[in-house]
Structures are given as C-alpha cells and as structure tokens.
N, C-alpha and C positions, 0 to 999 in steps of 0.2 A: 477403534476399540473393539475387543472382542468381548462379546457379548457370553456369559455362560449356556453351557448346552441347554440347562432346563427350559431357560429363556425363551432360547431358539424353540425349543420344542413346541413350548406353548405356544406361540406366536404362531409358529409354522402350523400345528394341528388346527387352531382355533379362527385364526384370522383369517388363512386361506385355505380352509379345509376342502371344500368342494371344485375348486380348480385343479385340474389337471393339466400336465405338458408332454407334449410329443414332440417326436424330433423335430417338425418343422413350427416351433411356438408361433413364429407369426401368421401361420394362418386362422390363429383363434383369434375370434373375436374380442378387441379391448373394451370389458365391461364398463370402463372409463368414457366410454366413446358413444354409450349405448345409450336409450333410457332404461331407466331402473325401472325394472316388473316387481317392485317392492313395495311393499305395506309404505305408504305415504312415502313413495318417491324417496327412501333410505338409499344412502350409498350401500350397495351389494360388497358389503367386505368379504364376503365369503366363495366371491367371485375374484377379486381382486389380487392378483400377484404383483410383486414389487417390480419388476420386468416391462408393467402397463403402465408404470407411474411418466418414464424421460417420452415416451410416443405420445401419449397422450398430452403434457407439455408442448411436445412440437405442435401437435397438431392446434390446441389450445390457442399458442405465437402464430401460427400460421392464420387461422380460421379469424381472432384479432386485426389481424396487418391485411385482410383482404379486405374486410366490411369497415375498417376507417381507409383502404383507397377507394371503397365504393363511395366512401362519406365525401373523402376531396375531390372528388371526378363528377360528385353531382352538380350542376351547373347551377340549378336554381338559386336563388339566392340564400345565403344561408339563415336558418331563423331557427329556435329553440327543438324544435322537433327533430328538423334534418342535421343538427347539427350536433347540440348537445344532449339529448337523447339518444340518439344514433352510438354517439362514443361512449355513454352511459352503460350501454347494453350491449357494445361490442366485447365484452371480455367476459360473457357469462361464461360458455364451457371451461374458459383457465380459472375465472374463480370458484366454478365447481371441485375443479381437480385441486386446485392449490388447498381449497380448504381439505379437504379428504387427505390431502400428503401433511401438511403441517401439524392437522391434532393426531396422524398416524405418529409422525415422528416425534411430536410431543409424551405423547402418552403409552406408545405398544413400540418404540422405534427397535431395529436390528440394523447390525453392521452395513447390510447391503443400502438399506433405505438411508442410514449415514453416508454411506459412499454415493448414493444419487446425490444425496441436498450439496453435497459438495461440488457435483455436475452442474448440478443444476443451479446455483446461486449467480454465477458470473452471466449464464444464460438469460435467466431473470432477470437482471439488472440491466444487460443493454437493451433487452426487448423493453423494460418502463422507459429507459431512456431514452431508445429508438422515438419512443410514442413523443413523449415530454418534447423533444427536441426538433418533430418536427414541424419545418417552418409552415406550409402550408395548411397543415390541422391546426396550429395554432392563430394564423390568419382566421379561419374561418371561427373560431371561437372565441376571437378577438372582436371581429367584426359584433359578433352578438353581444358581446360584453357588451363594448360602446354604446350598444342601443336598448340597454337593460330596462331604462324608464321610460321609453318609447313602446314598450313590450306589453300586451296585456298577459302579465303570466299572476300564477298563485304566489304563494308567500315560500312554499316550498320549492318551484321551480325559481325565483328568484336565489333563491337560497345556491339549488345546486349550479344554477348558472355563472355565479359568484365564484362556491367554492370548484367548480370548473377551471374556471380562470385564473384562481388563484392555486391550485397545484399545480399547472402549466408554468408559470412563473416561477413558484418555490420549487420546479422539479429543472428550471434553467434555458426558460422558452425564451428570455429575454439576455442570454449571454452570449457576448462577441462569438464568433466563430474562433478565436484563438483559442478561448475558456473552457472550449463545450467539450472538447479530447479531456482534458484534464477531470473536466467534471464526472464524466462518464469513468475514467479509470477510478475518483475517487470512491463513485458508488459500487463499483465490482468489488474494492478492495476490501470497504465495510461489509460486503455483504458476506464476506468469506470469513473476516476476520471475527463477527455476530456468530456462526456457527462454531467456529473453533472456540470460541469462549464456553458456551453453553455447551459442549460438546465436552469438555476440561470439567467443567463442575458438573456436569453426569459422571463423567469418570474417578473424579472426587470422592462425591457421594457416594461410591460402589467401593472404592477402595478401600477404608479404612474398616479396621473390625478388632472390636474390645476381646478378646477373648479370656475368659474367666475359668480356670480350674479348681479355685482353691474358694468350696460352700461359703467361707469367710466371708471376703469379698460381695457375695451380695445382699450384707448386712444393711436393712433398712428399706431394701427395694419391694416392692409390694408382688405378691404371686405371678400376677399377669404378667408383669415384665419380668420374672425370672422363667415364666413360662414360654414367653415370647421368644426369649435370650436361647432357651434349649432347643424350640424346634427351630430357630437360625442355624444354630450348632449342626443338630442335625439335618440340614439340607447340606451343610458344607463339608458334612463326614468328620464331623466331630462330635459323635457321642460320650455325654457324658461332662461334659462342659459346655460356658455359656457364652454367645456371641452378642455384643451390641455394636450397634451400626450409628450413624450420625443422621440416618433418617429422625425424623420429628417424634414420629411413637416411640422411634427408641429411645434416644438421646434427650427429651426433657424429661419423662419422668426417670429418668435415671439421675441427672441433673437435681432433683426434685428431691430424690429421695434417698439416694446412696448416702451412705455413712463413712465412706473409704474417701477422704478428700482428696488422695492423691490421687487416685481416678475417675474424682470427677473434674479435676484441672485438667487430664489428661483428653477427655471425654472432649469436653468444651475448647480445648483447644484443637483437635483435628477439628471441631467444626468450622473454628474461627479463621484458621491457616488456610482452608483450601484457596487452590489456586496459587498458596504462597511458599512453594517449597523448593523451589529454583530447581524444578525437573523439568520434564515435557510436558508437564500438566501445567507447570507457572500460568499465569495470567497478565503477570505485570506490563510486561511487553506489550503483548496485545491492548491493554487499556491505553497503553501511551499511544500506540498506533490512531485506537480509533479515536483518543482526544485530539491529537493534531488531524487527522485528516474530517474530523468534524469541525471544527476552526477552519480548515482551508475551504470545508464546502461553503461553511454560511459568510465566509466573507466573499469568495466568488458572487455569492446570493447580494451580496450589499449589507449585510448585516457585522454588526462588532462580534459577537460570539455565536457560538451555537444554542445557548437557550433564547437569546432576542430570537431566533428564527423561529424557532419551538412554540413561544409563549403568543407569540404575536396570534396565533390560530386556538389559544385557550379564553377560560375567562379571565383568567390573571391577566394576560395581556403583555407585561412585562415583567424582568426579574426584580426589581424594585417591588415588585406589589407580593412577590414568592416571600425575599427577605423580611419582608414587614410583618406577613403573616407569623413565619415562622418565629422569628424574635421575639413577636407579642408573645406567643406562649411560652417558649423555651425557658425564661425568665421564671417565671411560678411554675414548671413543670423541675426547673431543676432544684427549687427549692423544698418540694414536697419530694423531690428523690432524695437529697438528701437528708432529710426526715428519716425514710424510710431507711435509707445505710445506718444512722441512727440506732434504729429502734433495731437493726439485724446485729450490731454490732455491742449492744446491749447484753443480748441472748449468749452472744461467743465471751460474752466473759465472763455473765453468769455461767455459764457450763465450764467455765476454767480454760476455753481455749486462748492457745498463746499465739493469735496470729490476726492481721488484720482483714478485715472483708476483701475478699477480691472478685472479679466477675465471676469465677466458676462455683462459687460461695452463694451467687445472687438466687436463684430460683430454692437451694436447700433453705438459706435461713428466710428467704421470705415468706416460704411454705409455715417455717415454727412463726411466724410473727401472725400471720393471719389465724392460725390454731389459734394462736394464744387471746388475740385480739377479738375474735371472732368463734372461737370455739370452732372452724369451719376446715376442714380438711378434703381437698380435692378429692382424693381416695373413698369418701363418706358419698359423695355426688355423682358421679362414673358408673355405679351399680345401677340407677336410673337412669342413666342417657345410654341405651341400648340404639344402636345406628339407626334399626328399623322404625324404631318410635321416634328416634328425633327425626327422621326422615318425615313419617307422617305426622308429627307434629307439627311441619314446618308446612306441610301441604294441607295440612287444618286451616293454619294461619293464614292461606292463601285466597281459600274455599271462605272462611269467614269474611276476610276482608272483599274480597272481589267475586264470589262464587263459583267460583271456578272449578273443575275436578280434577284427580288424576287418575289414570286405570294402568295398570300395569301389562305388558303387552310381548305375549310368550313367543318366540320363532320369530324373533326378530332379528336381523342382522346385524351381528355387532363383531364389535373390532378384538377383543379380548374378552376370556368367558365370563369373568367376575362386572362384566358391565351389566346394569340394569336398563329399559328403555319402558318412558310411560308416554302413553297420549295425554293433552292437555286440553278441555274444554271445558266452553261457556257453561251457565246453570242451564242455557236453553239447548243445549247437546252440542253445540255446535263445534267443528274441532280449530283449535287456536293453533297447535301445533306438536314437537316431538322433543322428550327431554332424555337425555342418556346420562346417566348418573357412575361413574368408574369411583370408588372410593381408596382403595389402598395403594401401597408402594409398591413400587419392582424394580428391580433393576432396567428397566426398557421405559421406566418411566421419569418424568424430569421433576425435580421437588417441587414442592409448595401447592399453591391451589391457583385454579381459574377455571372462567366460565367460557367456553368458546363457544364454535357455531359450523354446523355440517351444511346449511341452506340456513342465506338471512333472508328477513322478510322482505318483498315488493312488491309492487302490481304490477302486474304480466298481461298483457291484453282485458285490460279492467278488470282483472281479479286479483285478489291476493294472494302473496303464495305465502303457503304456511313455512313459519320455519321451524328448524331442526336445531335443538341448541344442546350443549352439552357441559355438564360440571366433572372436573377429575381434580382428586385430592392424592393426599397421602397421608391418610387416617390410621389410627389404631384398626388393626387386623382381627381376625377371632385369632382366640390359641386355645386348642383341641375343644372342648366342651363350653365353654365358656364363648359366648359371640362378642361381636366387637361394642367394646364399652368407650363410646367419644369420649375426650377429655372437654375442660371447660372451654378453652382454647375451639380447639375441632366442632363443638356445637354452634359456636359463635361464627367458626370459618364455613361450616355448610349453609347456617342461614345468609350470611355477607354472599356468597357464588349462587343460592339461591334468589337473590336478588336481582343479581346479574343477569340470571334465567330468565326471571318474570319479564326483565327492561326487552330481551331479545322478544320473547313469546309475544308479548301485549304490543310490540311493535307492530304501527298502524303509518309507515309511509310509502311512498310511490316508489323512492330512488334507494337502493340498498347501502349505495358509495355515503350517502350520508351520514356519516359517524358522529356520535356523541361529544363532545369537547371531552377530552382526557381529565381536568380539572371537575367536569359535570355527570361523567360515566361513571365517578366510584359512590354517589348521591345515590341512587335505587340500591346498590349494594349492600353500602353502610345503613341506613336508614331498617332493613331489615333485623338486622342484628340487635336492634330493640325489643324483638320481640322474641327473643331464643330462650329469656327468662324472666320473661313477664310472667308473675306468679297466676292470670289467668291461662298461658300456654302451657308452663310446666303442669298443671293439675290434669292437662289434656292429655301431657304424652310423656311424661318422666313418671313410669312404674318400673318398680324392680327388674332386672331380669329375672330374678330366682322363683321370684314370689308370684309378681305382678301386681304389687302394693303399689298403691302410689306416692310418692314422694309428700315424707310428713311434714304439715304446715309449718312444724319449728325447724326445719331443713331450708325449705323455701324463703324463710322469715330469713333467715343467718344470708342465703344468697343476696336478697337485698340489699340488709343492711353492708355488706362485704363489697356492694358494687363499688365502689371508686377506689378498693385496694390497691396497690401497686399502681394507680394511676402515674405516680410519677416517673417510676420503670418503664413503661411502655407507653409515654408519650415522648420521653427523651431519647430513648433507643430510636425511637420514629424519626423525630424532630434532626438527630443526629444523622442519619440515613441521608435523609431531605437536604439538611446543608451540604453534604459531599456530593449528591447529586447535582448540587447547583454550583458547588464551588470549580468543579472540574469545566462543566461549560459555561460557565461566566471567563472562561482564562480565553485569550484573546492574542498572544503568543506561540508559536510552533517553536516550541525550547523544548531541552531535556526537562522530562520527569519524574525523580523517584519517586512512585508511585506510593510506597507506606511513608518515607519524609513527607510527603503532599497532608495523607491521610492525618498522621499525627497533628500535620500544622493546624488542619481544617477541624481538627478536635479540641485542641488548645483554644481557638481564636473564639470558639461557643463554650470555653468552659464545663468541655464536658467530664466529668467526675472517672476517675480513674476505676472505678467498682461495675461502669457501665460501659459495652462497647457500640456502636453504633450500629441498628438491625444486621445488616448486609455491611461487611467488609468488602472494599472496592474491588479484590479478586472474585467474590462468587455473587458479585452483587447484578444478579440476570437481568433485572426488571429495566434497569440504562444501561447494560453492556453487550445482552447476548441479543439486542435487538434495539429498534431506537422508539419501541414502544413508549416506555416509559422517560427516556430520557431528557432531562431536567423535565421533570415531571413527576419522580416519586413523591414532593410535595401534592399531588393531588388527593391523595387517601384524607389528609387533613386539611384540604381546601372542599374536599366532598364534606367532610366531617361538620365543618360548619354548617354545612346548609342542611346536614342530616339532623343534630340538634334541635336545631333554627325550626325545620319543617315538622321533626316530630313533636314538637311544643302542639302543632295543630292537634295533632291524634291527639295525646295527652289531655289537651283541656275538651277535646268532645267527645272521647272515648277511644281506644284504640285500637279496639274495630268498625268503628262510624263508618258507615260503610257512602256516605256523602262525601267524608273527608279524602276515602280511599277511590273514592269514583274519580275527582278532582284531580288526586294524585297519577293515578293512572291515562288518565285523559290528557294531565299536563305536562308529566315527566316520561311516564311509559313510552305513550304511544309516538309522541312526537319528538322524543332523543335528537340533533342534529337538524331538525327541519326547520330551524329557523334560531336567533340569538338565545343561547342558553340562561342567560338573566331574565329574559324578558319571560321564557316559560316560568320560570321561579316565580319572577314575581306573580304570576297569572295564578299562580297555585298557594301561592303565598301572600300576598295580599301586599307585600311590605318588599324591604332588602334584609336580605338575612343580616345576623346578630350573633356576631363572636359570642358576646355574654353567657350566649345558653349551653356552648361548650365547655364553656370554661367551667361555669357553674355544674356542669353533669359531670366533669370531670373532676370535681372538686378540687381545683387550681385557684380557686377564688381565695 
C-alpha cells in the first residue's frame, strides 16, 4: 500500500530524524542491538531506521537458539531455574525488538516497515515453532512438570511452570512427527494471512472519502465537523469543499448529526462494507482461510474446534459457559433495543417522515430521543471534555485512588511528534514507570484504541524493571483554534485504555510471559470507565474550553440521569459481535464458506433486529482476524463486564475513592494479573463470586 507523501514525510523527519546513512549502512551501529543511553531505558526511535528492524530480528533468533542449546547441553539435572527460567529469559533481546516493531507498525507504520512484517511473519513463525517443537527442550520441561509437587516453588513459579508446559503442548510438543510439517506450515500460513487482513482494513479506512461541495449538505452538522471536513479538503487540494472519512471523529458525529439521510446511509455504509467489495481489498477469502486452517490446527491439538482450544486457558473455560453468558443478556438487551427503535420511530413520524428506521437512521434519531427524553445533547457536553483536562482528570482519579503522580517529560523519544510521554510514580517519589499517550488518527495509524507496552514489568537480577506502557487512540483532533473536544464515547475510551495502563504500571511479578486471562484483562479496564463521569471527577476536570467554567450542576445531574441510554444499542451491537466471533470457531468442519451467508445466519439464529448491525462486520472485524488475539474471545469485554459491575458495587458502597478498597484492588488485580488462577484473585478482592445481577441492573436490562 502506498502510503501518502505527507505521511512519509512525517514519519521520516520525526521518527528517524537523527540517523544518518552512508554508503556502507552496515557498518553503523544497530541502535536495536545497543543499550539505550535513554531517559528510563526508552527505545531510541530517533536512532532507529527501518533497515535495523530484519538484523536485529536475526540476531534476536539467533541469540534465542544459542542460550536454549546452552539450556539442553547442561547436564545437571534439570530443575526450575536451569530449566524454566533459563527458557523464560532466553528471548529477552527478540521481545525487545518485536515489541518496538509491532506498536511501530501499529501506530506510525510506512510501506517499507509493511514490506518487513511480511518478511518477517513466516521467519517468526518457524523460529516459535522451531522452539515449540523441540523434542529435547521439551524433555527437559517435562521432566520438571512431572515433578511440580515435589518442587518447593512459590505460587508464581508454580504457575509459570505449568503455563510452561502447557504452551509447549498447545504450540504441538506432543504431535507425531507426521503432524508436526503440517503444523508448522499451518502457523506460517496464519501468520501472513493476520497481516494481510489488518493490512486490507488500513487500506480501507484510508480509501473512502465523503466529499461535499454543495454548503447544503452539511445541514445539521455542528461547526467542528464541518471545520474538520475543510481542513481534510484542504490537505488533499481541495479547497473549498468538505472531506469526511470513515475514521470514528469523522464518521459518528456525522452519523449523529447530518440531516441529508442519503448521505448518511452512504457514510455508514462504506463503514460497514469494508473489506466487502470483491476487489484486492476483499477480506472474505482470507476469513475462510484463517477459519479452516484454525479447525485443522486445534484438532491436530486434540481439540473439536478452535475456541475449546482458546477457552480452555481462560476463565470461561469452555464455549458452553461463552453461550450462556451471552444468551442471559441478549434476551432483555434486545428487548430494551427494541424500546428504543420504538421511541426513534415515533419521532419519524411525528416529523412526517415517510420511511422506516434503518441502521444508518440509528445514531441521528437516538441523538433526538435522548434531547427529547433527557433535554441532553452530546454537543451541550464536548465544550467541557477538552482532551487535556480529560487527560488530567483521569490522572486525578488515579492520584486520588492510589497516589500516584504523573509529570510530563520534555526530549523524550518518541515514535511520532504528536505523542506525549509522562513518568509515573509513587506518593513517596518513587518511579513505577513510563506512559506514552498518541491520541489522534493518521493514515499510518490502525483504528480504534488500545493499550500496549514498549518494556513489560519483571525482575531482572532482584530488581524490578519498570515498565513502558503506552495508549494510542484515534480521538477527535483540534481544528485550527478550537483544541480537541472528546466525545462522550472517546472519554469513556481513554479512561477504559487508561485502565489498561494502570494493570501494566502497578504490575508487581517476577515472569513477564505471564499474561492476564483475556476473559480477566478487560476487568482493570472496564472498571475504570466508572469513573469518567462520576459527578465527583467531572467537577475536577470538565471546564469549558472557552471560558473555563466548570460544567453546570444541571449539565452533570442530565449526564446521570441519561446513563443507561441506549443501553440497549450497545449491549446488542456487542452481544452480536460476541456470537460471530463464537459461531465461526465453534464450526468444526473444513467446507466452503460464504462468509456474509454465514454472517446473516448467525444474525437470524440471536434474533438480531434489522435497525442494528453487529459491532465489527466479519470483514473488518480485526480484534479475531488480523490476529488470534482476540479470537473467540471478543466475548471478554462482557465476561470483564461482569466482574467490573460486581467489583465496583465495593467502591460504591465504601466510597469511590476508599483508598482501602483501591489498595485491595490494586494488590489483587493489578499487581498480580497472570500470576496465579484468575477467580481465585477475584475472589481475594471480592470476597464472594461475582454476580450477573449487578450488570444487568447498571445496565438497566432488569
């Protein structure tokens, strides 16, 4: 894909500004290879050329593959330290580098760094598998399994000795040698075909563009998006007319608020289509691909589909207990949507229109039903959530509950100029770690939001190493005078990824491989998002921009009352996401799949109402296809959800900056994420088993 010049430009001044090349590049030093002479051990992006990314890789494989044959050649017997320690800490330099290349290509990516990841994925893939598959390393980590309760270890090594042995297994330590060709080409194959998805819905999202000539036309839209729309114009030498894009700042409050229905069908449909236009961009393919060759890996594994493989390492456990969840709700989630279709289609007839609701109808008329209902217009609320105050608002809330600070930290290195980087420490100065904050869209950037990580926490020779965590969104932008004004949406999404931060930051374990349950990692997340308008934080940090008034008591009173608006909207849109993601790996067959037939059935079978489409359409739906991150797995947002509820009833009833409640929390969820059964810390922190009840009731589904 080619990237536009400005793109390049930026990228190229800013990222790698201070490197240099001469004819013979290889005899410069790979800054990848170095340590970093950087404020808290920052990767040096401003050393960094995309040139240093494939060397420093090899070297990463190589430096790996020597220190696990020093591990099998050591003769002693093998025991916890020589063994699975040893292999724990043999892949630090490549997890160095991988992480610095992934959120590069995530977030700031150029053609060139595209054209590595596609070098480089098949590379990756037999080097895990090389690892996975050999017999002798897996001998000797076998050996210590066997001998796990014989063993005087902690709860934490217990732990990673376990999940040791069991990625060894799930990565195909115990398949015939007939199986193990097959296995390895299936994971090359995923791993190309993850990148070319996500690769398609970047190029998606860049292609399509509203262009508007005629003042008409942006009858209803509010200033800022027609302001936004002119300077798009104008970077693409269109003055004088207005550009909207299918990015999120553009494209909801457009949705929102335009008065021209035909273009806002038009709008909402390039969003919904992408991937589905039987070009080079399609996706369909691709999805059938990765669903059979995910069916053939997890039954080579022994398993009936690819989410038994999946669940079995969450807390669900199996898909049986995913279905259950979802069901319960879906049931009262679809009954209070259609309430709400209702009460929009009310409105369209009092106004004399002659047509029935449809999805692209859904955000304008639920915009007039909540006015109406509520007196409460998003546009009324936007003037106070100025990015910089929600920002420190959220680090109020942080400092309140845990004491924590944050300082802001000039000539630091960073990947793209519009990033921010703060130090994070204790009340007693001490530093916890590093936060890098990227907020808006580019083209070089991938949609939506998340929280990643430049260095995860460990202990290195009895010390901790601090980590480096980082949030990238793609937030509403400033336009000219005017700075950037979050929507309700975007507040909610920087506190949820500021969540995410806090779980990396406040991490307190030994082994960094230790990962959070996927069903148990969107818990710190969600649970924050409580407090983005709790009318004691809004009085902290929602003042005007213009003025700097604080947002009036009967402003704040209206956000309250308004919380369980559209509940029904955005628990089904959810809910419906969650079944497709389950129903594709629940399928247990390598047959054809027409991929929208598929869609439609798995829409039908949950009754879902023709006015709502499900989050993510299978083509652009990244979270289980451009990676197997998420896969059967997006029900976690709402298996977090419960226990977010559930937990925040604590706060709630003892205050919700009890800074007892929040010490608990942090002690029992933060620090120790992965380091042992994800129930067990719940309940430690929770006293009980969490309780559907109290989502249902917050969500007013009751």
């Amino acid at each position: 894909m080619k990237l536009p010049a400005l793109t390049l430009l930026i990228v190229g001044l800013f990222t790698f500004s201070c490197s240099t090349k001469t004819e013979n590049q290889s005899t410069i030093k790979n800054p990848l290879l170095l340590d970093y002479n950087t404020p808290f051990e920052a990767p040096p992006f401003n050393e960094i050329l995309p040139e240093h990314f494939m060397p420093a890789f090899e070297e990463g494989m190589k430096q790996q593959n020597e220190l696990i044959e020093n591990l099998i050649e050591n003769y002693d017997e093998p025991s916890f330290e020589n063994t699975i320690e040893a292999y724990e800490n043999s892949n630090e330099l490549l997890n160095k580098i991988e992480n610095i290349f992934d959120n590069i290509k995530s977030a700031a990516t150029t053609d060139e760094i595209q054209s590595i990841s596609i070098d480089l994925a098949p590379l990756m893939s037999a080097h895990n598998d090389d690892i996975k598959l050999n017999e002798k390393l897996f001998a000797k980590i076998n050996d210590v399994y066997n001998r796990i309760d014989n063993l005087t270890l902690s709860v934490e090594q217990k732990t990673l000795l376990t999940r040791t042995y069991q990625n060894f297994v799930r990565g195909g330590s115990l398949l015939k040698m007939d199986n193990r060709d097959r296995f390895k080409e299936i994971n090359k194959k995923l791993s190309l075909l993850y990148l070319q998805f996500g690769d398609n819905v970047l190029a998606e999202n860049n292609r399509f563009k509203l262009v508007i000539d005629n003042i008409n036309d942006l009858e209803g839209l509010t200033q800022n998006s027609i302001n936004a729309a002119a300077m798009k114009a104008n970077e693409l030498d269109l003055a004088g007319k207005w550009v909207f894009t299918i990015q999120k700042p553009s494209l909801l409050p457009f949705l929102e608020n335009s008065k021209n229905r035909d273009l806002r069908e038009k709008m909402y449909k390039a969003y919904i289509l992408k991937g589905d236009h039987n070009d080079s961009l399609d996706n369909k393919n691709i999805i059938e691909q990765i669903v059979h060759l995910r069916i053939e890996r997890a039954q080579l594994l022994g398993y009936q589909n690819y989410a038994e493989y999946v669940l079995e390492m969450n807390m669900a456990k199996n898909p049986e207990n995913v279905y259950d969840l979802l069901e319960k709700l879906m049931t009262p989630a679809l009954k209070v949507a259609q309430k709400e279709v209702d009460d929009m289609q009310k409105i369209i007839n009092q106004e004399g229109g002659d047509f029935t609701l449809e999805a692209w109808d859904y955000p304008y008329y639920a915009a007039k039903v909540k006015e109406e209902k509520y007196a409460l217009n998003e546009n009324d609320i936007r003037p106070y959530l100025k990015l910089e105050n929600t920002r420190d608002g959220m680090f109020w809330v942080a400092n309140q509950l845990y004491g924590i600070t944050f300082t802001k930290l000039e000539n630091m290195p960073i990947y793209h100029p519009e990033v921010e980087v703060f130090e994070v420490k204790e009340s007693t100065g001490d530093h916890i770690g590093v936060l890098y904050l990227d907020y808006h869209p580019r083209e070089s950037k991938q949609s939506g939001a998340w929280c990643t990580s430049f260095c995860s926490q460990k202990y290195k020779n009895g010390k901790r190493v601090p980590p480096i965590s980082s949030i990238v969104c793609n937030f509403s932008a400033p336009v000219g005078d005017t700075p950037a004004l979050l929507t309700v949406d975007e507040t909610e999404t920087l506190f949820h990824e500021f969540g995410h931060a806090l779980d990396g930051l406040f991490s307190n374990k030994h082994y960094s491989s230790l990962r959070t349950p996927r069903d148990f990692v969107e818990l710190p997340s969600q649970i924050m998002e409580n407090w983005a308008f709790a009318p004691e934080v809004l009085k902290q940090y929602a003042t005007h921009y213009k003025t700097g008034e604080p947002m009036p008591a009967e402003l704040i009173d209206k956000i309250a009352n308004a919380s369980k608006f559209n509940q029904g909207f955005a628990t089904t849109e959810y809910l419906a996401a969650s079944f497709l993601d389950m129903d594709f790996h629940t399928l247990n067959k390598v047959e054809p799949i027409d991929i929208n037939s598929f869609e439609k059935q798995s829409m039908k079978r949950i009754q879902l109402i023709s006015e709502i489409d499900p989050r993510y359409r299978s083509t652009y739906f990244q979270h289980i296809f451009s990676s197997s991150s998420y896969s059967s797995g997006y029900y976690s947002y709402m298996w977090a959800e419960v226990l977010d509820a559930d937990a925040f009833e604590v706060f709630m009833r003892n205050g919700i900056f009890d800074k007892t409640t929040a010490a608990s929390f942090r002690s029992n969820i933060l620090e120790l994420g992965g380091t042992e059964d994800a129930m067990t810390l719940y309940r430690r922190f929770r006293g009980d088993n969490p309780d559907i009840q109290a989502l249902i009731k917050r969500k007013g589904l009751n």
